[in-house]
Structure formats: C-alpha cells, structure tokens
C-alpha positions in Angstrom: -32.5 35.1 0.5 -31.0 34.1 3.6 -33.2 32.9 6.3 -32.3 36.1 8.8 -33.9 33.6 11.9 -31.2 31.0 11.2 -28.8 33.8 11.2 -29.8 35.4 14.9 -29.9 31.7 16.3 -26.1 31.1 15.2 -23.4 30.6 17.6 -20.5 29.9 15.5 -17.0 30.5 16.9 -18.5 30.1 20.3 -17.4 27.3 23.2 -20.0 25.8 25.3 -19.8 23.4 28.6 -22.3 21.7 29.4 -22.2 19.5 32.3 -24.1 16.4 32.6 -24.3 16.6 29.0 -23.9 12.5 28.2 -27.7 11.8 28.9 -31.4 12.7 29.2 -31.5 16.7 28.6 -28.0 17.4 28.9 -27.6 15.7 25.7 -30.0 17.4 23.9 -28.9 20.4 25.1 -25.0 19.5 23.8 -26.4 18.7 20.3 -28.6 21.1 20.2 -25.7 23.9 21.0 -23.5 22.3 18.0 -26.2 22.4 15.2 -26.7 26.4 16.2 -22.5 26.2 15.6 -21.2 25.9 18.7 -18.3 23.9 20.2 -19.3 21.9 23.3 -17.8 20.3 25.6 -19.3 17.9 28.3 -18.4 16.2 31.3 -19.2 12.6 32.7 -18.5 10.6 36.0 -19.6 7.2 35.0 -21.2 7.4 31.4 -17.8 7.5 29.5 -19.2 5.1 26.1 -22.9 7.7 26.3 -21.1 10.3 26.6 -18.2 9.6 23.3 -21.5 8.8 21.6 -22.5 12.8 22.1 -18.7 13.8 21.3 -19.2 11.6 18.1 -22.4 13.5 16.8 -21.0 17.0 17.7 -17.8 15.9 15.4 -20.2 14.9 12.8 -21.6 18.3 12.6 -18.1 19.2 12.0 -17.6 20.9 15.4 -15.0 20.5 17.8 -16.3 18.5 20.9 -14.5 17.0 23.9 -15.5 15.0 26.6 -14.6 15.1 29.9 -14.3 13.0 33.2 -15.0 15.7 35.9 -16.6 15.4 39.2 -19.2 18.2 39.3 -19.7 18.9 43.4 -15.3 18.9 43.3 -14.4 22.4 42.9 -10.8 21.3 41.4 -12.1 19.0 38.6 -14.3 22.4 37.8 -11.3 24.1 36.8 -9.5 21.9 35.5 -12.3 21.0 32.9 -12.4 24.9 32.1 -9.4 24.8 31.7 -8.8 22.0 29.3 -11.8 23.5 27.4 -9.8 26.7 26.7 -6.5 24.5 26.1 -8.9 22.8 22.8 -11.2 25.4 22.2 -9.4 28.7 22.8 -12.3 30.8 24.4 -15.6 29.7 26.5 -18.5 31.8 25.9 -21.5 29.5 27.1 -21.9 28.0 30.4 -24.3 25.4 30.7 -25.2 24.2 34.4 -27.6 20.7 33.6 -25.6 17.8 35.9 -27.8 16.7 39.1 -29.5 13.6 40.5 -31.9 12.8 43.2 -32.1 10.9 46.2 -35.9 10.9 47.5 -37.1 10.6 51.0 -39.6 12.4 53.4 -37.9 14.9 55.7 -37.9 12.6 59.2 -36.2 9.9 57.2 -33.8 11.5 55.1 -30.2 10.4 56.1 -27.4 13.5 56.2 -25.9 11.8 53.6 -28.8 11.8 51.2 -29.1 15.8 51.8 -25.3 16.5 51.1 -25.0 14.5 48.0 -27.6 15.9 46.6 -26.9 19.9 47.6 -22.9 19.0 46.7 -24.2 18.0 43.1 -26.7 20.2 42.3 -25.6 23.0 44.1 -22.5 23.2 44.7 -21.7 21.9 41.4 -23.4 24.6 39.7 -21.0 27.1 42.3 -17.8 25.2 41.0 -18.5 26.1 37.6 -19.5 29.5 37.7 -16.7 30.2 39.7 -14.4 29.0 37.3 -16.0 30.7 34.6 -16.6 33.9 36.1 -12.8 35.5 36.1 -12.8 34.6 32.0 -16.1 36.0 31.3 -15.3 39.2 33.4 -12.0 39.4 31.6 -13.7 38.9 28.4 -16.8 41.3 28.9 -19.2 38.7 27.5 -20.7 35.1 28.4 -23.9 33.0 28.9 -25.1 31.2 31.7 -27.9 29.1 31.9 -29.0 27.2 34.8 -31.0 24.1 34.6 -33.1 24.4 37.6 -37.3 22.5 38.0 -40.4 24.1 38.7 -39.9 21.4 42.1 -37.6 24.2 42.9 -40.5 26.8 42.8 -43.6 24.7 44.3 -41.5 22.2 46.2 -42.5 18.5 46.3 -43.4 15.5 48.5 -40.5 13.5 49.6 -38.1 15.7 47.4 -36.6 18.0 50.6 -32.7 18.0 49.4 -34.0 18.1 45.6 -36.3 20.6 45.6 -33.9 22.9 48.3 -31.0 22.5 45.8 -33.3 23.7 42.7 -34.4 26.9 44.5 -30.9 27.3 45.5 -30.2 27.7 42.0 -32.6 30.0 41.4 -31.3 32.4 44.3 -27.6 31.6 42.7 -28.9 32.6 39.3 -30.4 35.7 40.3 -27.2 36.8 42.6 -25.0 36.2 39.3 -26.8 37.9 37.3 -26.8 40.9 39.2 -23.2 40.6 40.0 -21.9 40.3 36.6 -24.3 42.4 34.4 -22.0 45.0 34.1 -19.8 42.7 32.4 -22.4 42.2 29.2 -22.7 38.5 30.9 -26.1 37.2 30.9 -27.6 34.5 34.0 -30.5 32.5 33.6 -32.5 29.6 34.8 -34.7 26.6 32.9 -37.2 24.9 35.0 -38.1 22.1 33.4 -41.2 19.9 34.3 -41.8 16.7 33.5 -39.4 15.9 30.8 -39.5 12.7 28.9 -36.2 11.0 29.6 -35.3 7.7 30.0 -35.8 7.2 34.3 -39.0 8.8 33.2 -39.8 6.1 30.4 -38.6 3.1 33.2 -40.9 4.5 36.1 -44.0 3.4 37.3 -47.2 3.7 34.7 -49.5 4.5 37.4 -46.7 7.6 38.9 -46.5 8.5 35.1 -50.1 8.7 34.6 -50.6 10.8 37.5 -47.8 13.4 36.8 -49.4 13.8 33.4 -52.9 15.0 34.9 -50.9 18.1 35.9 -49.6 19.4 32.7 -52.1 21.3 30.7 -50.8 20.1 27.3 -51.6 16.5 28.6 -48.3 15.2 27.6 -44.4 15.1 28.7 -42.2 17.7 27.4 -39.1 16.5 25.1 -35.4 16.7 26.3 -35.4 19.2 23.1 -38.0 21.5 24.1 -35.5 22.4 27.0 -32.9 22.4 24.6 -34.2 25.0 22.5 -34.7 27.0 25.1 -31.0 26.7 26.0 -30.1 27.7 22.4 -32.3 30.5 22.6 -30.5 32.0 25.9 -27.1 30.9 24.8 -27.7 33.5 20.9 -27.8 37.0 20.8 -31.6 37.1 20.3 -31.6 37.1 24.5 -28.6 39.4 25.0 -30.8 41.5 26.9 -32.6 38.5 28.8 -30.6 38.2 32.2 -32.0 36.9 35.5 -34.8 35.2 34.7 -36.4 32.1 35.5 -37.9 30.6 32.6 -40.4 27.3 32.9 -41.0 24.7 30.3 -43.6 22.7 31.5 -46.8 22.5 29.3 -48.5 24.3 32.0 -47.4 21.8 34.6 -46.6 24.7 37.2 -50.1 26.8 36.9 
C-alpha cells in the first residue's frame, strides 16, 4: 500500500530557486526540495566549488539542478537567473527567498554602508526575486513563496539594527504578497528561524553559544533541516491553503 504521506509531500515536475542555497540552511533547503522531487536551482556569489557540491547531490537524486552566479541585491542578475531557470527547467513553481548576511554594530556606530548592504541583500534581494517571479506565477495561476525571515525580525536584537530591520521588512513584504497575489492560487509565506546550527554558529564563541542556548526551551540548536522541512512542507500541496503566515522554528527560542 502506498504510503499516502509520501504521496502529499511530492513535488515532482516542479522547479524550485532557492537563493543562497550553497551553504548553511539554504542547502538543506535545496536538498531537501529535490528528495520531495523537485528541480532546484541555486544561486552563489563567491561559493562556486560549495555550491557544484549541492548541484552534484541534487543530480544524484536524479533531478535536474543548476547552479548559478547571481548577485541577489542586483535586480538584473534576478531575472536573468529566472530566466535561465525556465530556459533548463521549463516552468518555476517554487520560490525560495534564504540568501542574507549580517554586518553587526550598535546603532550610533553603524556606518551607512553597513545598513545598505545589509537592507540591499536581504531585502531588496528578496524584492528582486519576487518581482521576477511574480508575472510567471500570475500568468500561470499557481506558485510558492517562502521567505526565510528570524524571529530577530519579530523581537529585534542588540547590535543587530540593519539585520533585524531587514527581517521584519520581510515579513511586511511577505504579508503584502500574499494579499496581492492570492487570487492567483499563489501562496506567500515566511520561516523565522532561531538559532540554527550552521557552521558561523559552530566557529563562534562557546561562551555567546552557551548563552543563546539558555533561551531556547528545547535546550538545544535547531538543524539546517528542521527549517528545511518546513520549507518542503509550504512548497507541497498539503499547505495550499497556508498563505501569509509567519511560521517560527525555534525550539521555543521566541516565547
């Protein structure tokens, strides 16, 4: 008998991007969309051997992947990464928003640089590829996006201004999309990840480490995959009625 769970999860014949997908979550997010079935491509700026390393393990599933050198907060490398995606794949059906970075600094010393970079990458870069997206999906009547945001973005954080401005951004983005396209069947959501095991996480400070794990309830970092599996989740049919939302995966981290 088939396992009917398996079958609700499975997104073959569907095209996924998923930016910032060479590392850390975004990589467990690519994989994660190819064992449910999916094509994926992802994007890099400087991780070009991590990131044919992904493309490598999505082939090995036997699904189509294709990495891609893109500039997230450039609005013309956006579209042209769609579309090259629709030039390999066909179709794009899943939009996956992951690609940001940080640049800490308490608000009377933060530089205007440090504030623009980070807003043009996670911000802005999560604008470009939505608006490159959007016409297809519209056209189409269907798509997924998900929105990697952090509960930082809901709470704020010390010394984390531009960070935690650009992750509540995305959560006012998220919402606005998801209102504006709903009548298109397209879905918009957003992750907000806690503290998530990856490897700056591994390389910081034990004492900083210590001390973020005394918030989460669990007692322990999350797993790039836990986020992943959320993704997956959002991306199937089993959340076709899902839209809007702002879902946390933390181990409790926020309450």
């Amino acid at each position: 008998m088939d396992n009917k769970c398996k079958i609700d999860m499975d997104l073959q014949k569907k095209s996924a991007i998923v930016t910032g997908g060479s590392l850390g979550i975004g990589a467990a997010i690519a994989l994660k969309l190819a064992e449910c079935g999916a094509n994926v491509a992802i994007n890099y700026r400087k991780h070009s051997a991590e990131a044919d390393k992904i493309i490598e393990q999505i082939e090995a599933m036997g699904r189509k992947g294709l990495a891609v050198k893109a500039d997230v907060s450039n609005h013309s490398d956006a579209k042209k990464m769609v579309e090259k995606v629709i030039n390999e794949f066909g179709s794009i059906d899943i939009l996956v928003n992951n690609a940001g970075i940080n640049w800490d600094g308490v608000i009377w010393k933060m530089k205007e640089e440090q504030w623009d970079t980070v807003i043009n990458v996670n911000l802005k870069g999560y604008f470009n590829y939505i608006n490159a997206v959007a016409g297809i999906f519209r056209e189409q009547k269907s798509g997924r996006i998900i929105n990697v945001t952090s509960i930082n973005g809901l709470r704020g954080k010390f010394g984390q201004a531009n960070y935690s401005a650009s992750k509540a951004g995305i959560i006012g983005l998220t919402k606005t999309v998801a209102k504006e396209l709903g009548k298109y069947h397209i879905t918009s959501n957003a992750v907000a990840p806690g503290l998530i095991e990856t490897d700056m996480m591994r390389n910081a400070d034990e004492v900083v480490r210590e001390k973020a794990i005394t918030e989460i309830v669990l007692g322990k970092m999350g797993q790039p995959e836990d986020v992943a599996n959320l993704v997956a989740f959002l991306s199937s049919d089993l959340a076709r009625h899902i839209t809007g939302e702002v879902i946390k995966v933390d181990g409790g981290q926020y309450i």
